[in-house]
C-alpha angles and dihedrals in degrees: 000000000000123000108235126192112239124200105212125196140178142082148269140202111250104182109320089329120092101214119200123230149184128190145185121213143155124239145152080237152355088265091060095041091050084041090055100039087058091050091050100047097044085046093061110016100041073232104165106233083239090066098053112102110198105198107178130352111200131186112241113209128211 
């Protein structure tokens, strides 16, 4: 398969703040890249899968 670059964009609530993000990642496809920014974001924020907010996923072509 090939590996993609996905835009991701949304938000999460960090303490009683919803913070907005966007973030670039590669991928073979937009689960894997939804399934990556929640990692991420639960990795360095403590942020719960159920507070992350994905607003938009975009292909980003090269």
């Amino acid at each position: 398969m090939t590996v993609k670059t996905f835009r991701i964009e949304g938000n999460f609530q960090m303490g009683e703040q919803v913070q907005p993000f966007v973030k670039e990642c590669r991928a073979e496809n937009e689960k894997q890249a939804v399934e990556w920014v929640n990692s991420e974001l639960g990795s360095k924020h403590r942020t719960p899968r159920n507070k992350i907010w994905i607003e938009k996923i975009e292909e980003i072509k090269s």
